[in-house]
C-alpha positions in Angstrom: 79.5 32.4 103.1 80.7 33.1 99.5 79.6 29.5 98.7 76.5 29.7 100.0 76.4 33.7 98.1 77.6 31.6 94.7 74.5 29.2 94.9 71.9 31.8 95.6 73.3 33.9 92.7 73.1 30.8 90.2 69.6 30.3 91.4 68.6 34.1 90.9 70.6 34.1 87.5 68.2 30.6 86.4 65.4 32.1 87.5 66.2 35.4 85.3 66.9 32.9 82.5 64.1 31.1 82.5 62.0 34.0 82.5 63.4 35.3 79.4 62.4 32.1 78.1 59.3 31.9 79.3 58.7 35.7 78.1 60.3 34.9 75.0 58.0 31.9 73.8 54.7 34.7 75.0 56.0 37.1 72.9 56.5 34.6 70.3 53.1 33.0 70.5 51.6 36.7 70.5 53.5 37.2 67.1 52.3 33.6 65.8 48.5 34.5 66.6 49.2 38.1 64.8 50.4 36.4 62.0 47.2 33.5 62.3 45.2 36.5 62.1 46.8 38.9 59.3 46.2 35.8 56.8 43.3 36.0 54.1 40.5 33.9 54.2 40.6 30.8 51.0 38.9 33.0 48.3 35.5 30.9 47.7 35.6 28.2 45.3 33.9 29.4 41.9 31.2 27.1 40.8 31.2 25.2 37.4 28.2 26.0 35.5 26.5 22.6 33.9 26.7 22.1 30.0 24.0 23.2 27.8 20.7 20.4 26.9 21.8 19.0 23.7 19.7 16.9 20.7 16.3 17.8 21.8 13.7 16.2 19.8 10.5 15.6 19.9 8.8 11.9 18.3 4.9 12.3 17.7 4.1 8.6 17.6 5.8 8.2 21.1 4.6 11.8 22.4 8.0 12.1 24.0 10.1 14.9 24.1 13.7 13.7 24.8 17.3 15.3 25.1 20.9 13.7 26.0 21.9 13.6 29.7 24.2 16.2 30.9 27.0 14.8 33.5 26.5 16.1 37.1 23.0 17.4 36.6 20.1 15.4 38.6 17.3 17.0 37.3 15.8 19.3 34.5 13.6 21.9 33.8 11.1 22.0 31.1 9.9 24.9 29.4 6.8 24.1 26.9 5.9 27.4 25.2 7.0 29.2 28.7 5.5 26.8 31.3 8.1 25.2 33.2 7.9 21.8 35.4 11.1 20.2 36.6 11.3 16.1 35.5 14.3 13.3 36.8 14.6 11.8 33.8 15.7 12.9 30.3 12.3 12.6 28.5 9.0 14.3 28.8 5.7 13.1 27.6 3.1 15.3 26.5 1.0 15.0 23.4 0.8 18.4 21.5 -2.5 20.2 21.6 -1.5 23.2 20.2 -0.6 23.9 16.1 3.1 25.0 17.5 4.6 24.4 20.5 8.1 25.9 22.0 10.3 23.5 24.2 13.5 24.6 26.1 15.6 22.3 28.3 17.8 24.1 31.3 19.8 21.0 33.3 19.8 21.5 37.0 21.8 20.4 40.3 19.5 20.6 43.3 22.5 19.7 45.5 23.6 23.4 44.1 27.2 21.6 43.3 26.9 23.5 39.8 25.1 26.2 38.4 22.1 25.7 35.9 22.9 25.7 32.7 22.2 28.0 30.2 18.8 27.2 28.2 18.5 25.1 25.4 18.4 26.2 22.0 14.5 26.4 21.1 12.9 23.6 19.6 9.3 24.2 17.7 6.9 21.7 16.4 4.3 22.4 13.8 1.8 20.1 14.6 -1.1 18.8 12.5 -3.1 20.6 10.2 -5.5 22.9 12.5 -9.0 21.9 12.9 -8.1 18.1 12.1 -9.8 15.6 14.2 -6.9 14.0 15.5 -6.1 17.9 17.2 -9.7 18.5 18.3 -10.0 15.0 20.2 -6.2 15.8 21.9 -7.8 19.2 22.5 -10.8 17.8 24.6 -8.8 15.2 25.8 -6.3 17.3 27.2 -9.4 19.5 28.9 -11.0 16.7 30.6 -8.3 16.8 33.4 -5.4 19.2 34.2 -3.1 16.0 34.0 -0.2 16.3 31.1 -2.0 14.1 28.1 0.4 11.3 27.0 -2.4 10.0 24.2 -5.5 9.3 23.6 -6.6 5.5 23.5 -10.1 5.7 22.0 -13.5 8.4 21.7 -16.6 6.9 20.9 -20.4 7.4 22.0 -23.0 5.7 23.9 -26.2 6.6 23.3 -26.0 10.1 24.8 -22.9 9.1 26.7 -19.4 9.6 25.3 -16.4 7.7 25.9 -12.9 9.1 26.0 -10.2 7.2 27.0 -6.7 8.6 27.2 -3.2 7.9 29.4 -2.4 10.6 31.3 0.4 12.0 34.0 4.0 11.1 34.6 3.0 8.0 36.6 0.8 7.1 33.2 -2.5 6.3 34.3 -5.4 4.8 32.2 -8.2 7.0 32.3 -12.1 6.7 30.8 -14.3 9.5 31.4 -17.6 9.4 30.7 -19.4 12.8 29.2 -23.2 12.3 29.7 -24.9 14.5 27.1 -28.7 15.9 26.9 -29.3 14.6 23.2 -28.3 10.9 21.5 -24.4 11.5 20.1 -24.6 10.9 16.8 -20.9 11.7 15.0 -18.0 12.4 16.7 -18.4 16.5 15.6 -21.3 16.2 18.1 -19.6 14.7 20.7 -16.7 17.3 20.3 -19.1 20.5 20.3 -21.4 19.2 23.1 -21.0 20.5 26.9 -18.3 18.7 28.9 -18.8 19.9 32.3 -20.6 17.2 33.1 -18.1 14.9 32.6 -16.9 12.2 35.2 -14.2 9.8 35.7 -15.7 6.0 35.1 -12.4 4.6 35.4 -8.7 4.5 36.3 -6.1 1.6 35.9 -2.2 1.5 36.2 -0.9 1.3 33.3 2.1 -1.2 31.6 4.1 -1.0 29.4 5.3 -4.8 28.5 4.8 -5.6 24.9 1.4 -7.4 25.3 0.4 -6.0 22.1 2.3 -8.7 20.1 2.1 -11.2 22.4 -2.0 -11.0 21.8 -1.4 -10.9 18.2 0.6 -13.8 17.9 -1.6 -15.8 19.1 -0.8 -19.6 18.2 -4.1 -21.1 18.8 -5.5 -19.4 15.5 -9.0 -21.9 15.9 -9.6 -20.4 19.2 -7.3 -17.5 20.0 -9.0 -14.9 20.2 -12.4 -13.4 21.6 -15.6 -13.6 19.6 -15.8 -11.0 17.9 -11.5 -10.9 17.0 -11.7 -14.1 16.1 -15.1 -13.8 13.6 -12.4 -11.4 11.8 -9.8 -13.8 11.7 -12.2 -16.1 9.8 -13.5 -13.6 7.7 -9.6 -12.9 6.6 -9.1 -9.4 8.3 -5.7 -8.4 9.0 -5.3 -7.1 12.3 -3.3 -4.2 14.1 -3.8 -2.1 16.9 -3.5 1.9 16.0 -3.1 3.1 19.6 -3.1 0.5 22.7 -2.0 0.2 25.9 -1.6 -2.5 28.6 -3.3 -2.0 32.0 -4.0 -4.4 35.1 -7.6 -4.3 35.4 -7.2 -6.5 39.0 -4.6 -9.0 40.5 -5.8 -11.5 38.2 -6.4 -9.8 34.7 -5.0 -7.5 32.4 -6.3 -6.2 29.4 -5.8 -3.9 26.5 -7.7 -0.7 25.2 -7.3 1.1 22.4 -8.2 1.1 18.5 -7.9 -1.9 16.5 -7.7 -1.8 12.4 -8.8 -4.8 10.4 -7.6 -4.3 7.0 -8.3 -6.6 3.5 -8.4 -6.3 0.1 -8.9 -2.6 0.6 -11.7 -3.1 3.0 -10.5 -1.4 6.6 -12.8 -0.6 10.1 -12.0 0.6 13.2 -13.2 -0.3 16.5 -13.2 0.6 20.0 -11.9 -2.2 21.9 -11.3 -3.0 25.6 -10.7 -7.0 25.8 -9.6 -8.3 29.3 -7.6 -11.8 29.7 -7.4 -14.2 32.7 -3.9 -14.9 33.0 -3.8 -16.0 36.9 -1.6 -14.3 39.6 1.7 -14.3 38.0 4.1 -12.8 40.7 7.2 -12.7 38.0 6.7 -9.7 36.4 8.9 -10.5 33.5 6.3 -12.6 32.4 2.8 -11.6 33.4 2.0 -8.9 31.2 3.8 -10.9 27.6 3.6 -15.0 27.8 1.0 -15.1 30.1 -0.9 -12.9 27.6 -0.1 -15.2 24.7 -0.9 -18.4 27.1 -4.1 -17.0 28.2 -6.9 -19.2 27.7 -9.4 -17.9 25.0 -12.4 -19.2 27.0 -11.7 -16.6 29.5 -11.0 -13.8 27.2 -14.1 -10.9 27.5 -14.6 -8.4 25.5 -15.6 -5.5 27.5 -16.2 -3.4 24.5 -16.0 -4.0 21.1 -17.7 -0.8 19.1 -17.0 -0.3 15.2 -16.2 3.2 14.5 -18.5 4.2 11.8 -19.1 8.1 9.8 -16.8 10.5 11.2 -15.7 8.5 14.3 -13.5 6.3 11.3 -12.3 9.2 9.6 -10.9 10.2 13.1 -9.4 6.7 13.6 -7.9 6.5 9.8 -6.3 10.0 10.2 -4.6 8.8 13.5 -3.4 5.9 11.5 -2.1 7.7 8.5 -0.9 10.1 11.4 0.9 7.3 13.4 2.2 5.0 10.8 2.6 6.8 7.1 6.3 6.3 7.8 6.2 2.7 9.1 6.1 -1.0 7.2 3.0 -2.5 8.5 4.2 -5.6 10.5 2.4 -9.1 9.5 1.5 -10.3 12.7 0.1 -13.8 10.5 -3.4 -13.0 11.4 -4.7 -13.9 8.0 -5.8 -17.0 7.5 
């Protein structure tokens, strides 16, 4: 009997022993979720806020407003005299309108990574000389649509119809509208006091912006390079350059130019309006289609679309845009002479 008493009292003792264990590790794992629970949140991670927009500038001939990139924004916001729109890139295109305009640059982080910075310094740009020509057109121009203006291509009149064609928007479409009038446009004052509410679009094009400019200038075929009319200046020694122009695809087939052409000797210079379209074949490389295929294009199937001299006030319009454009450039000999 005390044996058997011995083993039942080891049993009871184990027992007791492991339940102080047992009890022990409870308690313990009460005091470990106590502690778990007395310790502070992390403190939230303070944000960096992004650098201020440096170098803003603003280039007239271009109608860009550009600024450097700031690292880890994605986006930035644009403030022109207190109207604000938010642009991906590091560039803005607007042509000025007003005699002085206000831009401020803020860079953004939509992914809210870093705070907005602070606003740039101001930038202001005295435009031209109020009440010149080249602000009134931009003026109307900018009026015909509530698209941002980039520049205006060309103005001229029709009969009682004007013609103002301008690119226009951040995806820089080629626009012509066409103002029909109640009276024969005879200057351009006229056609910038007459009524434009009944003004329409007459067409829209995507615009391009591959150098075919100088591939149409240079030209190597001078005895039959050119359309009719370009090429009866050629002969008659004109020196040629475009004052504004730009590139569009007219269809799948064709692209063209519009714009304002100068043809310039011995102190002899007009202007014209001029729309000339070139057959240069479906060209899938587009490394090529809108600049060798341009100087390749066969004259034959070259049209002039429009070809209007600017005469009286309509060439005082075009020369001050050229003085405007260019007083600070070397005029490039494209060899047009002959």
């Amino acid at each position: 009997m005390a044996k058997k008493g011995k083993i039942v009292g080891s049993i009871i003792c184990g027992l007791v022993a492991v339940g102080a264990v047992v009890g022990a590790i409870y308690v313990f794992g009460n005091n470990q979720q106590e502690i778990q629970q007395d310790v502070p949140p992390n403190p939230p991670v303070e944000k960096i806020q992004l650098a201020s927009v440096q170098n803003l500038q603003y280039d007239q001939e271009s109608a860009l407003l550009t600024w450097n990139d700031v690292t880890g924004a994605d986006s930035y916001n644009v403030s022109v005299n207190g109207e604000v729109q938010r642009v991906k890139n590091t560039f803005y295109p607007i042509t000025l309108t007003e005699h002085e305009t206000e831009f401020k640059v803020q860079a953004y982080d939509s992914t809210e990574t870093y705070i907005a910075s602070e606003w740039s310094d101001p930038l202001v740009v005295t435009f031209q000389q109020e009440n010149s020509l080249v602000a009134e057109v931009n003026k109307m121009a900018q009026e015909l649509t509530g698209l941002p203006l980039r520049k205006v291509l060309s103005i001229h009149a029709e009969g009682s119809n004007i013609y103002t064609a301008g690119v226009y928007g951040n995806s820089k479409k080629v626009y012509t509208f066409r103002t029909k009038c109640d009276h024969e446009i005879q200057s351009l004052e006229d056609a910038l006091n007459s009524d434009h509410t009944n003004t329409s679009v007459y067409r829209v094009y995507d615009s391009k912006d591959y150098d075919m400019v100088s591939y149409f200038l240079n030209r190597q075929d001078r005895g039959n390079g050119y359309s009719d009319q370009i090429q009866d200046l050629v002969r008659h020694n004109y020196r040629l350059d475009f004052v504004t122009s730009q590139a569009y695809e007219e269809t799948s087939t064709t692209v063209a130019i519009k714009g304002i052409m100068k043809a310039s000797k011995f102190g002899d210079t007009r202007y014209f309006s001029v729309d000339v379209t070139m057959y240069v074949g479906d060209i899938s490389n587009e490394e090529v289609k809108y600049t060798s295929a341009v100087e390749a294009a066969d004259a034959n199937e070259m049209y002039e679309k429009r070809f209007v001299e600017m005469t009286g006030d309509f060439a005082d319009y075009a020369q001050e845009l050229d003085e405007q454009l260019h007083s600070n450039q070397e005029t490039q000999d494209y060899g047009m002479s002959m």
